[in-house]
TILOVO-415463 format. One record per atom (N, C-alpha, C): residue in one letter; x, y, z. Coordinates in steps of 0.001 Angstrom, whole numbers, padded with zeros to 6 digits, always signed. Each point is the difference from the previous one (the first is absolute). Layout:
N
AXYZ;...
END
This chain:
376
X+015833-004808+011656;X-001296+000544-000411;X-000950+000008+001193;X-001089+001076-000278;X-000933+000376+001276;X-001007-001769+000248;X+000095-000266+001201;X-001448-000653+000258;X-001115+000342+000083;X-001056+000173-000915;X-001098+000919-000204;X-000761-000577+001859;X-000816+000719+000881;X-000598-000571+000785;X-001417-000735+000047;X-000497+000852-001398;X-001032-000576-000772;X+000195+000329-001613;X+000093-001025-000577;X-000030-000374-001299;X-001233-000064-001187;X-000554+001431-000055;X-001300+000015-000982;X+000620-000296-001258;X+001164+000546-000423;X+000643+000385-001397;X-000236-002018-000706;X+000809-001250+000786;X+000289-000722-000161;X-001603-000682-000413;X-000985+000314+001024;X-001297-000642-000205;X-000565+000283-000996;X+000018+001476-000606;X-000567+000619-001186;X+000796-000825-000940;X+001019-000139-000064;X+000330-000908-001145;X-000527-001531-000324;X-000548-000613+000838;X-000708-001210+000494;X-001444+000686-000976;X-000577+001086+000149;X-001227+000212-000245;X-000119+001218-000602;X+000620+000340-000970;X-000102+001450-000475;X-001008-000349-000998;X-000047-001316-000964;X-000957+000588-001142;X-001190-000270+000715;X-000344-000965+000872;X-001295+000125+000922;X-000576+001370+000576;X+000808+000499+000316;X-000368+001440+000734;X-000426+000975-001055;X+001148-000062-001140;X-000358+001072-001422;X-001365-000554-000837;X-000157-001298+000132;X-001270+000014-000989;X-001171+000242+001112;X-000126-000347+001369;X-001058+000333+000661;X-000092+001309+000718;X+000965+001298-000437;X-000383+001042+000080;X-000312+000543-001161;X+000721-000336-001015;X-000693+000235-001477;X-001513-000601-000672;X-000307-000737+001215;X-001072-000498-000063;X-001146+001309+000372;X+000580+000379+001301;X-001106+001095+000645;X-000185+001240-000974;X+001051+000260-000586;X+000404+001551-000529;X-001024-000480-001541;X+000319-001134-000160;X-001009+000160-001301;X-001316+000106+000488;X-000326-000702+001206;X-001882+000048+000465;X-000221+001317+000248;X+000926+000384+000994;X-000164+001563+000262;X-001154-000609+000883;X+000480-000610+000812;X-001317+000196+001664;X+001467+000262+001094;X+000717+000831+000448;X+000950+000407+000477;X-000107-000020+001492;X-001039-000362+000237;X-000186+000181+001918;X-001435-001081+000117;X-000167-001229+000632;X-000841-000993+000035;X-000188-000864-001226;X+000736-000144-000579;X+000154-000679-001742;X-000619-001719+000254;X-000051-000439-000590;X-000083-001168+000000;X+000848-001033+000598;X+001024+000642+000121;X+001443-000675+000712;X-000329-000062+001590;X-000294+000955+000790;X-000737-000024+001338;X-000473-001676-000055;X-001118-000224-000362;X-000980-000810+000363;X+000977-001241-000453;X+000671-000121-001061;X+001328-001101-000225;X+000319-000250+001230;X+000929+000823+000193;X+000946+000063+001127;X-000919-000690+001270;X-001330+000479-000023;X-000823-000075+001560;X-000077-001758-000245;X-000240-000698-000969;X-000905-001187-000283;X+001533-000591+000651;X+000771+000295-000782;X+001815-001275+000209;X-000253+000057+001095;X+000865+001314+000584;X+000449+000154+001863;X-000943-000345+001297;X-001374+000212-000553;X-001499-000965+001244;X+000344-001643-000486;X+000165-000352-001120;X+000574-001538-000515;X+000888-000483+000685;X+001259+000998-000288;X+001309-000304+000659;X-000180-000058+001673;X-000434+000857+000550;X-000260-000133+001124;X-000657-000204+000959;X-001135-001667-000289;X-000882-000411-000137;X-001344+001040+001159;X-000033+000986-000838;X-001231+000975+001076;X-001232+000654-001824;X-000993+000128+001111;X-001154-000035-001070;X+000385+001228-000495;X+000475+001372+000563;X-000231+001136-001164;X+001568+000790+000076;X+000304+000415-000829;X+001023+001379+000107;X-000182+001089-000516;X-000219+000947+000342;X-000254+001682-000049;X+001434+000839-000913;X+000420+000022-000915;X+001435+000776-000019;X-000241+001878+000025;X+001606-000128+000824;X-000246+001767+000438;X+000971+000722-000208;X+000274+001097-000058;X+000682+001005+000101;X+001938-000626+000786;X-000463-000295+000538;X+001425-000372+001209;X-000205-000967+000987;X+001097-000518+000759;X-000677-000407+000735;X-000491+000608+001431;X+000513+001518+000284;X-000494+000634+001217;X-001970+000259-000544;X-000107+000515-001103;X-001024-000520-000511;X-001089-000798+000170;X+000617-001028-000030;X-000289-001452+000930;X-000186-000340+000987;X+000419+000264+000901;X+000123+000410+001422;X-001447+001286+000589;X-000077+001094-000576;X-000858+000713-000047;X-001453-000617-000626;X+000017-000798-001026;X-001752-000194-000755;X+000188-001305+001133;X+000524-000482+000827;X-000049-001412+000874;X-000331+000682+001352;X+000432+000944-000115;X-000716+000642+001861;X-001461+000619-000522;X+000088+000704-001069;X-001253+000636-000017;X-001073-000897-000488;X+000337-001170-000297;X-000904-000960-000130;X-000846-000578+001424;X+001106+000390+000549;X-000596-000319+001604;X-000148+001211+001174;X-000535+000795-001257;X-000331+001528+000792;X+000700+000144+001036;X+001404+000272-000286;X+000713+000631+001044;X+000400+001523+000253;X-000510+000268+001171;X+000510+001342-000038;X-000134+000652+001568;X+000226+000821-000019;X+000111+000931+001203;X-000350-000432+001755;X+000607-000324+000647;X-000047-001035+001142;X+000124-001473+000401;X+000165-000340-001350;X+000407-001562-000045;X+001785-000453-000151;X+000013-001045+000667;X+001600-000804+000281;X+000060-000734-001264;X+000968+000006-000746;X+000338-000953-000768;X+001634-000704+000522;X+000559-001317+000179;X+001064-000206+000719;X+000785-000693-001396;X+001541+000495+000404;X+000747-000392-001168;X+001631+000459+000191;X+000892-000252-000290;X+001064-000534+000173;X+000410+001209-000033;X+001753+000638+000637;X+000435+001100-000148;X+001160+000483-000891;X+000351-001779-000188;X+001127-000382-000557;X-000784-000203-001949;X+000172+000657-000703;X-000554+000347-001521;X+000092+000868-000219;X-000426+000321-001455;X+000221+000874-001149;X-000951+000886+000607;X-000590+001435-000054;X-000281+001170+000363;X-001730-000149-000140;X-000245-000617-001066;X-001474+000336-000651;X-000703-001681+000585;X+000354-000094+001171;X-000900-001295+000740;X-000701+000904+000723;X+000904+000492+000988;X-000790+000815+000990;X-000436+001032-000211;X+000408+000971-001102;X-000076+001337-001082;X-001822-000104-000301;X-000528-001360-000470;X-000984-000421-000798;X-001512+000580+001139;X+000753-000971+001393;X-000678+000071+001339;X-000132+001925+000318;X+000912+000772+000192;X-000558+001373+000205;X-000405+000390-000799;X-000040-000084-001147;X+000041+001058-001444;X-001846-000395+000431;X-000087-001400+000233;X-001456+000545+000316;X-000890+000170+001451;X+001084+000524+000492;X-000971+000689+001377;X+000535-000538+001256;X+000220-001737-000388;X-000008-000857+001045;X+001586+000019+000439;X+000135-000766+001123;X+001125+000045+001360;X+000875-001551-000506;X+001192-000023-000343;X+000868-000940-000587;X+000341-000193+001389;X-000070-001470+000692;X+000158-000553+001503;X+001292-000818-000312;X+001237+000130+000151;X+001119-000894+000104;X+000435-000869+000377;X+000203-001510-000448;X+000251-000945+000649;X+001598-000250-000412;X+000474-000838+001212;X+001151-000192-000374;X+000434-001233-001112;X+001158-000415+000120;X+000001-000895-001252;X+000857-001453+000693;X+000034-001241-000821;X+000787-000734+000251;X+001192+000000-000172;X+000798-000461+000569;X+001501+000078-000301;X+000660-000936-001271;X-000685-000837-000246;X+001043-000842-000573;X-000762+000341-001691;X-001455+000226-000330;X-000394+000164-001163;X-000527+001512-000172;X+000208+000747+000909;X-000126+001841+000179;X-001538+000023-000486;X-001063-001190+000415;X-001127+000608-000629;X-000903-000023+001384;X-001007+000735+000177;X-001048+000607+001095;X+000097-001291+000662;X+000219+000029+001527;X-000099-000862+000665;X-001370-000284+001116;X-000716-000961-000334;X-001102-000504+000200;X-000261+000315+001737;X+001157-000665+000696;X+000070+000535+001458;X-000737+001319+000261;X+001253+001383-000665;X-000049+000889+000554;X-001505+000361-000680;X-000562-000280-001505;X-000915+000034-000382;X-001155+000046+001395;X+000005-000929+000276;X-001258-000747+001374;X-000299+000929+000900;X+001367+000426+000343;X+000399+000933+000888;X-000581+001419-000284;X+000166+000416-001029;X-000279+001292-000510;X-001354+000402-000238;X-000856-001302-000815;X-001491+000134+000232;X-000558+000129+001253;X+000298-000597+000998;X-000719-000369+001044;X+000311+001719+000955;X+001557+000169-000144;X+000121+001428+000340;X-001037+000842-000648;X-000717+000388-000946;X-000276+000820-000561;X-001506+000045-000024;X-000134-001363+000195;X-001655-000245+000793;X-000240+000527+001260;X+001084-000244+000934;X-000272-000260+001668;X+000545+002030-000144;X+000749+000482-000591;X+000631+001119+000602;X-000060+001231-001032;X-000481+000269-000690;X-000588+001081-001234;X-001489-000063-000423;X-000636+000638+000720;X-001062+000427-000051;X-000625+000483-001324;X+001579+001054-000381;X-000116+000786-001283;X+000067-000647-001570;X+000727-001483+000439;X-000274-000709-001660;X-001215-001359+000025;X+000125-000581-000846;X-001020-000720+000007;X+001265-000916-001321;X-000002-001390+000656;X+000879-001212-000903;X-000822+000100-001154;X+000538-000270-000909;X-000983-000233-001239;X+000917-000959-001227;X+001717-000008+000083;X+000341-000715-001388;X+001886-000824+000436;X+000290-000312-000476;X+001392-000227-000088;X+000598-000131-001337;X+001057+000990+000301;X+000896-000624-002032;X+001307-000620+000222;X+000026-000946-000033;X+001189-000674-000016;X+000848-000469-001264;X+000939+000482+000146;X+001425+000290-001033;X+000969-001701+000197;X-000455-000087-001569;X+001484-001129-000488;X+001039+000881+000162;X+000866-000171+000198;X+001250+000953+000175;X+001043-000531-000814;X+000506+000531-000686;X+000945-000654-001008;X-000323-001026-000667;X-001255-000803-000223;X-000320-000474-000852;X-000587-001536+000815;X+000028+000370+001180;X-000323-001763+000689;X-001538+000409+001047;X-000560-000969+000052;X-001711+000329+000306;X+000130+000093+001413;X-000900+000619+000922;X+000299+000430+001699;X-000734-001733+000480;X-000470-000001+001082;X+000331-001391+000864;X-001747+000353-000199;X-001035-000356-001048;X-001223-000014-000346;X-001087-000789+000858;X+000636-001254+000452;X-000192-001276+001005;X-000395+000402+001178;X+000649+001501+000390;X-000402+000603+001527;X-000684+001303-000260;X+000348+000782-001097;X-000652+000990+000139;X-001498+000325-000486;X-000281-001520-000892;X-001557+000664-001117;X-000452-000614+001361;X-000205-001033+000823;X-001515-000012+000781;X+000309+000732+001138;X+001551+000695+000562;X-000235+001358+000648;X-000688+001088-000645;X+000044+000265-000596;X-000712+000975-000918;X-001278+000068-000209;X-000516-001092-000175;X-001597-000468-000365;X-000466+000112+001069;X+000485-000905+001367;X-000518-000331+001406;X+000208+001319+000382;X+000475+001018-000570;X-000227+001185+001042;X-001284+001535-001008;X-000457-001056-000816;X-001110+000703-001307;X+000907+000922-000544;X+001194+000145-000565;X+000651+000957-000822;X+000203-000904-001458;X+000388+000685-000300;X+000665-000203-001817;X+001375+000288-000069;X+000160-001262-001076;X+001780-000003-000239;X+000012+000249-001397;X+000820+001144-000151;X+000850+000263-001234;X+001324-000459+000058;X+000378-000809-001458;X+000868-000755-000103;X+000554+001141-001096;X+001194+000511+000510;X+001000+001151-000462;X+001251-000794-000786;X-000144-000791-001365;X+000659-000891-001107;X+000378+000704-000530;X+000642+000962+000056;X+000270+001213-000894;X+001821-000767-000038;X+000549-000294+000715;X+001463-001193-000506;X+000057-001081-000354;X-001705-000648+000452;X+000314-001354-000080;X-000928-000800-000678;X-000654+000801-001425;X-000996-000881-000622;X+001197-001118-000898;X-000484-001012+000287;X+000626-000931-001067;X+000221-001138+001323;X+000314+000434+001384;X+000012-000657+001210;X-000885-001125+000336;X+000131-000914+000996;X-000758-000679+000417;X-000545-000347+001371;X-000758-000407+000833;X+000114-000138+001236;X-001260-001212+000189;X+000894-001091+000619;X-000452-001193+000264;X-000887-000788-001783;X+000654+000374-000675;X-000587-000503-001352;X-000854+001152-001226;X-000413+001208+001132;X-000970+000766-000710;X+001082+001091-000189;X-000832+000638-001206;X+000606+001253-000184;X-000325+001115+000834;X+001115+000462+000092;X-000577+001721+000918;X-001037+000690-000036;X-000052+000342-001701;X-001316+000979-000163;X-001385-001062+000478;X+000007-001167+000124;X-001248-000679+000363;X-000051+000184+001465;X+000704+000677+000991;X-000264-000261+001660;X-000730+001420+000180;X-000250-000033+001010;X-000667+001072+000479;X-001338+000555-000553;X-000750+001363+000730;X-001447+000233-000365;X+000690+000278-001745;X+001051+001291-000022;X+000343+000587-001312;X+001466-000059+000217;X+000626-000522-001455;X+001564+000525-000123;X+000358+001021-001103;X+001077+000436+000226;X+000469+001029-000790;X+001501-000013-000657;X-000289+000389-001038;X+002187-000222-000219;X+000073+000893-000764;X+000999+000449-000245;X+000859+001176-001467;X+000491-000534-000704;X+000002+000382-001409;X+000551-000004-001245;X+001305+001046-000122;X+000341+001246+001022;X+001596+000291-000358;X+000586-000292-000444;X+001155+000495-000940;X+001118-001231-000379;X+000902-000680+000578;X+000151+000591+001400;X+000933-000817+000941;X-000617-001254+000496;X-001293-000239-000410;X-000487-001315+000686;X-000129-001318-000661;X-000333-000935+000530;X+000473-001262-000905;X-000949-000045-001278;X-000859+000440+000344;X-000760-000314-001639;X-000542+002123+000020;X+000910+000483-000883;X-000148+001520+000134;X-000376+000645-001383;X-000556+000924-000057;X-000170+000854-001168;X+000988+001368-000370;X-000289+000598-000859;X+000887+000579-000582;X-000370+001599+000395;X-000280-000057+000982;X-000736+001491+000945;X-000261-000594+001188;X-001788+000514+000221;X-000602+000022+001400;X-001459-001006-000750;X+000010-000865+001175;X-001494-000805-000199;X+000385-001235+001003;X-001036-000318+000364;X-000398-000834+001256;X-001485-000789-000269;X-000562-000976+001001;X-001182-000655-000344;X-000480-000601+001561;X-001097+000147+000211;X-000898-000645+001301;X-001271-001130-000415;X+001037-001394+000412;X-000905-001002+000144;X-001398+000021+000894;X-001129-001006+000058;X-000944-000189+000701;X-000738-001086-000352;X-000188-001262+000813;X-001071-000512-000023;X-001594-000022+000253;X-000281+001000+000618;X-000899+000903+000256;X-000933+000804-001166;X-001069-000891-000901;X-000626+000918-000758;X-000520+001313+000008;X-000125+000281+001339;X-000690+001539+000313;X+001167+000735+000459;X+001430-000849+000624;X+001164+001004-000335;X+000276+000712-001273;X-000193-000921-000828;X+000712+000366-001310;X-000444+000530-000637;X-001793+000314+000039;X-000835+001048-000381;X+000304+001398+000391;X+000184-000067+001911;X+000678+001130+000149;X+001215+000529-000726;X+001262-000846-000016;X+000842+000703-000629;X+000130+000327-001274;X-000639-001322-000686;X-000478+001376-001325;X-000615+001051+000090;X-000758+000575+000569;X-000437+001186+000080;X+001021+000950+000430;X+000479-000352+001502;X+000812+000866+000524;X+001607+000098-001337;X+000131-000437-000487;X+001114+000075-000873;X-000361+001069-000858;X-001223+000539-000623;X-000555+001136-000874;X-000397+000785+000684;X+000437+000669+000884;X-001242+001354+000651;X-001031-000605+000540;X-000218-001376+000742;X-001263-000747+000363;X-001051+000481-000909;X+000118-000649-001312;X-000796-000253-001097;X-001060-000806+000206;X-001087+000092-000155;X-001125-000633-000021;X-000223-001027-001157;X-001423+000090-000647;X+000347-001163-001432;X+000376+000928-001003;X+000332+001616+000184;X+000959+000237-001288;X+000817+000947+000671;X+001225+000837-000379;X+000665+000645+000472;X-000582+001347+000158;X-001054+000136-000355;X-000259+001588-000232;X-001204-000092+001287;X+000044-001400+000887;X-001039-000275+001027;X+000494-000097+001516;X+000579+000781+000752;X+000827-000220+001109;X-000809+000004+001687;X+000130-001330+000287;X-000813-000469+001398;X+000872-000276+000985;X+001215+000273-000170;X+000858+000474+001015;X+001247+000500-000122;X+001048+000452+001260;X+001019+000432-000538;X+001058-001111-000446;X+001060+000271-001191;X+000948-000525-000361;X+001054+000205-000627;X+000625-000143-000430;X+001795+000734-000428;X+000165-000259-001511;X+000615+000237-000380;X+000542-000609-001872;X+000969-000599+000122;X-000299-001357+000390;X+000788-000838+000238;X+000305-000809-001103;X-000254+000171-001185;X-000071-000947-001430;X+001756+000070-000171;X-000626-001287-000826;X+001919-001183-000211;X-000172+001209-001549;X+001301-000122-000756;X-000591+000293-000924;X+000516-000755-001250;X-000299-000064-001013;X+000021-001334-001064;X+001277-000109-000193;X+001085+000653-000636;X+001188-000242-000197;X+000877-000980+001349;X-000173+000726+000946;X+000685-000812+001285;X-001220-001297-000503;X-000668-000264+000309;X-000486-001206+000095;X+000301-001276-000813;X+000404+000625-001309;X+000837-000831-001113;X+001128+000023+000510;X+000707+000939+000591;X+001766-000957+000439;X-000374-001105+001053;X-001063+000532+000896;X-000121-001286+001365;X+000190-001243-000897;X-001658+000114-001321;X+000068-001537-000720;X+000682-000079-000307;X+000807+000492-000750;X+001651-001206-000405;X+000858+000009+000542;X+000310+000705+001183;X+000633-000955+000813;X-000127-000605+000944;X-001861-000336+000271;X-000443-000831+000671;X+000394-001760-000782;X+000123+000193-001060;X+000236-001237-000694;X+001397-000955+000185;X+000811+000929+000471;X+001649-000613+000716;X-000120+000226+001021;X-001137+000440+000884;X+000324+000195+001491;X-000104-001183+000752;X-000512-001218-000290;X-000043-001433+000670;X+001612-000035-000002;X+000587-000001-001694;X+001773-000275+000723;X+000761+000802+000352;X-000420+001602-000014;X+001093+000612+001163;X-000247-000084+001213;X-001165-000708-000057;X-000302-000762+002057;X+001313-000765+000385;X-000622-000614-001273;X+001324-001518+000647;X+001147+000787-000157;X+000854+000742-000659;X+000826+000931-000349;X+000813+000546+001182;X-001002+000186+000554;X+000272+001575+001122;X+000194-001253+001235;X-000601-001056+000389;X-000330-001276+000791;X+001874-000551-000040;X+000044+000245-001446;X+001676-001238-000124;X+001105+001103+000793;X+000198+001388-000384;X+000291+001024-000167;X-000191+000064+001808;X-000754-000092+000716;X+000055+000512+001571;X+000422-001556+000503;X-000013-001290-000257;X+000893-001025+000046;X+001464+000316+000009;X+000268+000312-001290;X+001430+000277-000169;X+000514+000982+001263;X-000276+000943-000106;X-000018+001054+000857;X+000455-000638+002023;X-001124-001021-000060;X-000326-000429+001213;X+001628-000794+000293;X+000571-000993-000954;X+000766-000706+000003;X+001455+000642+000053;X+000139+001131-000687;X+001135+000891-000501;X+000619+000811+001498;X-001540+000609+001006;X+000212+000810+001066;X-000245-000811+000671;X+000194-001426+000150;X-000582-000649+001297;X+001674+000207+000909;X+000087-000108+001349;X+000911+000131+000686;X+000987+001357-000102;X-000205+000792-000004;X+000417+001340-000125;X-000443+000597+001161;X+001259+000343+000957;X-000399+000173+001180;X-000903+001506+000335;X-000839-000348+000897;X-000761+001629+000398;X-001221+000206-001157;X-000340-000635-000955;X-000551-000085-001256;X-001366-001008+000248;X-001101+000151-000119;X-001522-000986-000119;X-000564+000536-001406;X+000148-001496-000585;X-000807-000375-001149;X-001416+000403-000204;X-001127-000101-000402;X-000987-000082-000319;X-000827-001304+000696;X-001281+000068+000496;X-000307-001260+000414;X-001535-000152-000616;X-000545-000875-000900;X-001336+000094-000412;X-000444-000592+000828;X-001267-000251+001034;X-000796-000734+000399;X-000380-000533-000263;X-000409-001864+000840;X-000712-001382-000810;X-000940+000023-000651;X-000168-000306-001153;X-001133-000037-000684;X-000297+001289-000896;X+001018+001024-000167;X-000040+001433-000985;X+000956-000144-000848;X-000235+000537-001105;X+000842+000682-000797;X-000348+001161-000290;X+001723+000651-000283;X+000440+001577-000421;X-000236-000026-001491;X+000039+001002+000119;X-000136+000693-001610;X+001676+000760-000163;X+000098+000315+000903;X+001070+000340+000731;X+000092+001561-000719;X-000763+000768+000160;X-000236+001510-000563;X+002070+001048+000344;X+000124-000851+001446;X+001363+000172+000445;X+000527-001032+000577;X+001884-000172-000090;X+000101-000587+000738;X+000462+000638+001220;X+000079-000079+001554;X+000363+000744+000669;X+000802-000730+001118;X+001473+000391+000360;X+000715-000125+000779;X-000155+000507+001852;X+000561-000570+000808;X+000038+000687+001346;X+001518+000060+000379;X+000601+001324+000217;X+000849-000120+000225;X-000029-000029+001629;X+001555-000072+000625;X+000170-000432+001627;X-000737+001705+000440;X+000567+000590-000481;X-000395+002009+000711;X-000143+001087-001169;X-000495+001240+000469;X+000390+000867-001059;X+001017+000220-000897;X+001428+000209+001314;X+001095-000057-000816;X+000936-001330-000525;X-000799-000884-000053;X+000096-001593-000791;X-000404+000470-001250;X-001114+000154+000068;X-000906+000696-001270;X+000493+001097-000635;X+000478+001169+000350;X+000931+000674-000194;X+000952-000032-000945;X+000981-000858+000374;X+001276-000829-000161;X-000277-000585-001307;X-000838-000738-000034;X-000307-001470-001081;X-000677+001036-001261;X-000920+000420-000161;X-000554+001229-000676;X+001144+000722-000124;X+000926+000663+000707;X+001037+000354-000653;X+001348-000535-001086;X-000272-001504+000131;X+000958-000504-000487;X-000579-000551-001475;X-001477-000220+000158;X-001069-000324-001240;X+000203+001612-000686;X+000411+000855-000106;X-000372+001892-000348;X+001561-000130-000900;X+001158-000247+001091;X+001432+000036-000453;X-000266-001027-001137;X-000494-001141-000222;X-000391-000512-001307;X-000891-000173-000844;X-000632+001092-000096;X-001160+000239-000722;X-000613-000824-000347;X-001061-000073+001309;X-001084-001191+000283;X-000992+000641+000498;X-001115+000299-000340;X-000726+000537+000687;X-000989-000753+000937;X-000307+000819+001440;X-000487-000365+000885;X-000492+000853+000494;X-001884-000612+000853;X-000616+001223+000246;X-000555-000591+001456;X-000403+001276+000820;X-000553-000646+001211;X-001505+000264-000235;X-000928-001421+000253;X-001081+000192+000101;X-000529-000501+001440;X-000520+000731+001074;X+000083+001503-000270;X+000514+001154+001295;X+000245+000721-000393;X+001267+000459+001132;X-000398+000463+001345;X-001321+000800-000377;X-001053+000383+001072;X-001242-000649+000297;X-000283-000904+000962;X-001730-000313+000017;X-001036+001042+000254;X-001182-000058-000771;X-000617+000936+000337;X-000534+000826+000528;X+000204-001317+001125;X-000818+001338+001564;X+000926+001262+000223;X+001323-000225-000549;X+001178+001181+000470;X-000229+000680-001318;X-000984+000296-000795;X+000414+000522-000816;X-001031+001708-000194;X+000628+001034-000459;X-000880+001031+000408;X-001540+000265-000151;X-000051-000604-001137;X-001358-000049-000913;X-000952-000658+001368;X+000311-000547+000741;X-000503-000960+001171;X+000422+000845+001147;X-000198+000966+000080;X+000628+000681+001368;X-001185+000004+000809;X-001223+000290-000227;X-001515+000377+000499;X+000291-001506+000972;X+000243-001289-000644;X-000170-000925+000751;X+000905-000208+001605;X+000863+000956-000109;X+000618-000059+001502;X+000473-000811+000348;X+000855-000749-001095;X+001226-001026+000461;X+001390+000180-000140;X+000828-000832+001037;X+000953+000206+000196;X+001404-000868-000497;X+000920+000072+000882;X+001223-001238-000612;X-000632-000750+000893;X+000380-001524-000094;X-000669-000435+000704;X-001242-001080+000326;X-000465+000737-000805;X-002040-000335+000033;X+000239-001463-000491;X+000177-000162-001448;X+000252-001435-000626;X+001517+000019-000176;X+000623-000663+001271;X+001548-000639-000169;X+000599-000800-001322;X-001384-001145-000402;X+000750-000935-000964;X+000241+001008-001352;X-000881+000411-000063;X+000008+001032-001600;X+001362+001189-000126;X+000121+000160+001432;X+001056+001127-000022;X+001244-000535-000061;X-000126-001431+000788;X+001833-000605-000179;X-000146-000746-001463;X-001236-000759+000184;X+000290-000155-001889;X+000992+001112-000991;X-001003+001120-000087;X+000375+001300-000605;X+001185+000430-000229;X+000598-000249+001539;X+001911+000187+000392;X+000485-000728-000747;X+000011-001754-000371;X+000445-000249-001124;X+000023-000934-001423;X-001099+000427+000009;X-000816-000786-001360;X+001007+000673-001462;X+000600-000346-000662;X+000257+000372-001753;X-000610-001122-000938;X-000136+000625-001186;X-000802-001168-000909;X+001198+000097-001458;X+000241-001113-000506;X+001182-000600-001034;X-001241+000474-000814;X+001436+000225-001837;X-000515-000319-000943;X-001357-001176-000533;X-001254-000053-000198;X-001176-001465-000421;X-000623+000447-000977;X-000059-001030-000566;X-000704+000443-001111;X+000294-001540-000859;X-000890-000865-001354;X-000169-000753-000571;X+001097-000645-000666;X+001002+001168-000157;X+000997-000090-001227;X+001581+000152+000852;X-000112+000101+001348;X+001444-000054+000689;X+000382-001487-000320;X+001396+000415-000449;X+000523-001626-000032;X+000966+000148+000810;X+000736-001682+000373;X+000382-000510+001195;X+001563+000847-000109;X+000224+000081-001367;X+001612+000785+000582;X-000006+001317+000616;X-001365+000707-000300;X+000196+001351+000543;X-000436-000592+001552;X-000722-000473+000313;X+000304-000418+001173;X+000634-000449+000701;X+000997-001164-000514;X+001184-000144+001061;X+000837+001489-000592;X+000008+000841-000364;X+000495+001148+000183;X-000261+001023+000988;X-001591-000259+000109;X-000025+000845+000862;X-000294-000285+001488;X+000061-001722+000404;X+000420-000673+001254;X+001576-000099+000019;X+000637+000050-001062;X+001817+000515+000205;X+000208+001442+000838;X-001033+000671-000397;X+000539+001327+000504;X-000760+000259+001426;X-001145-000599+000103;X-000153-000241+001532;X+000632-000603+001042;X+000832-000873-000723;X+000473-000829+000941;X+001976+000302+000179;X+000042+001148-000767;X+001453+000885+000425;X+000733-000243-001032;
END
């Protein structure tokens, strides 16, 4: 039988009458877009993640967008952020005007590396006339928090703002705190591929910041004033809408144990592929935990990767590379004028990163099944 690579079917059974009475909940109110469920959802997840407000939105690129335009970004300004991610980090950065600045990444946890970080501001001060620094978004990457310890008072000490890009890794931790609590604003998605996901598109942007969070309520309606029909600046329709917001709540209610779940589950994993030659495990950094959105392998080369992915396919296992291209090589980014090259770590990462079946509900035999078939 197939190894699902993510397992919604199994979780819905965990929570189906939760989900059916709290969408049958909405359909009887009939408030279908900002319902009462919004502001639910907002009170738990600012709780859960000990920060004073949460905004819920549309998605989480969404998110990403009402978090720059909160900090009036646009047209001549640097925002710096990783190359190695999902499309709509740096997507968020042009869509409004501004110049996505690439840093490279670390090797051993693939998240923005603070070094080249240093490096890149100070370039962009001393040698571009044409931008002006203004933010950083830094990406959990597969579900584990970036090295926070070096980058928030780089960030601060150089007067910019950090967006914390949680869109894998709300449920995470770093040095005791939760993710969505670091930085000026964080952001994460509700997708269903993510650890705590909805049953469509919807996302949410934390803030401790009372006059942030004023902004992004506004900017979430057409920059609504004190009523919607009152608009004092520009803004998007970024609204969560009630039904998704009732699947988040119930299965925000088991999401403490598919933490631990997914935690036992990349253990096993760790123990099963340890010593497998040409092959690197996963490594969390001291003091974090994963959510573990993926788990992700390094193979020795491409055609290691190749090979092993081929032999996971011949037994119907599915395996995906996240992600195959970094962004600076990617066309949508051509204006920016980079090459092979530019960021080395992201590109040999790239060569051979695959990510295994994860998810809450993998149990240990399909896994030594599918470390049997890695290992020949």
């Amino acid at each position: 039988m197939s190894i699902p690579f993510i397992d919604l079917k199994a979780q819905y059974r965990e929570i189906e009458i939760a989900v059916k009475k709290g969408i049958d909940g909405v359909l009887e109110r009939g408030a279908y877009v900002m319902g009462p469920e919004i502001a639910d959802l907002e009170e738990r997840l600012s709780s859960f993640s000990a920060v004073r407000h949460a905004v819920g939105c549309g998605s989480g690129t969404d998110a990403l967008v009402m978090a720059l335009m909160a900090f009036d970004i646009g047209p001549g300004d640097a925002v710096f952020t990783t190359p190695f991610t999902f499309m709509a980090t740096a997507e968020a950065i042009a869509l409004l005007g501004a110049t996505p600045v690439f840093v490279d990444i670390d090797p051993v946890t693939f998240n923005i590396d603070p070094g080249d970080l240093k490096r890149k501001i100070a370039d962009v001060k001393d040698n571009r006339t044409d931008l002006t620094p203004k933010g950083v978004i830094a990406v959990d990457l597969f579900g584990q928090p970036a090295d926070y310890d070096r980058i928030e008072p780089l960030v601060h000490n150089n007067g910019l703002f950090l967006i914390v890009d949680a869109a894998q890794s709300f449920g995470a931790t770093y040095k005791g705190r939760p993710v969505c609590s670091l930085g000026d604003i964080a952001c994460t998605s509700f997708f269903p591929a993510k650890p705590l996901g909805c049953y469509g598109d919807g996302g949410m942007v934390f803030a401790h910041n009372d006059e942030l969070h004023k902004l992004l309520v506004s900017i979430r309606v057409h920059g609504m004033g004190d009523n919607k029909y009152e608009n004092v600046r520009l803004g998007i329709n970024g609204r969560l809408d009630s039904i998704q917001a009732a699947v988040v709540l119930a299965k925000f209610e088991i999401f403490p144990g598919e933490i631990e779940k997914r935690q036992q589950a990349a253990e096993r994993y760790n123990e099963l592929l340890s010593g497998i030659d040409g092959l690197t495990t996963p490594v969390i950094a001291d003091g974090c935990t994963s959510v573990w959105a993926q788990y992700s392998l390094l193979a020795r080369d491409t055609e290691h990767r190749t090979e092993l992915m081929g032999k996971l396919s011949e037994a119907d296992i599915p395996a995906v590379i996240y992600y195959p291209k970094p962004l600076h090589l990617q066309k949508a980014y051509a204006n920016l004028e980079h090459s092979e090259g530019d960021f080395p770590v992201a590109e040999g990462i790239a060569e051979r990163i695959f990510s295994l079946p994860m998810h809450p509900y993998l149990d240990g035999e399909s896994q030594k099944t599918i470390a049997q078939v890695l290992k020949g």
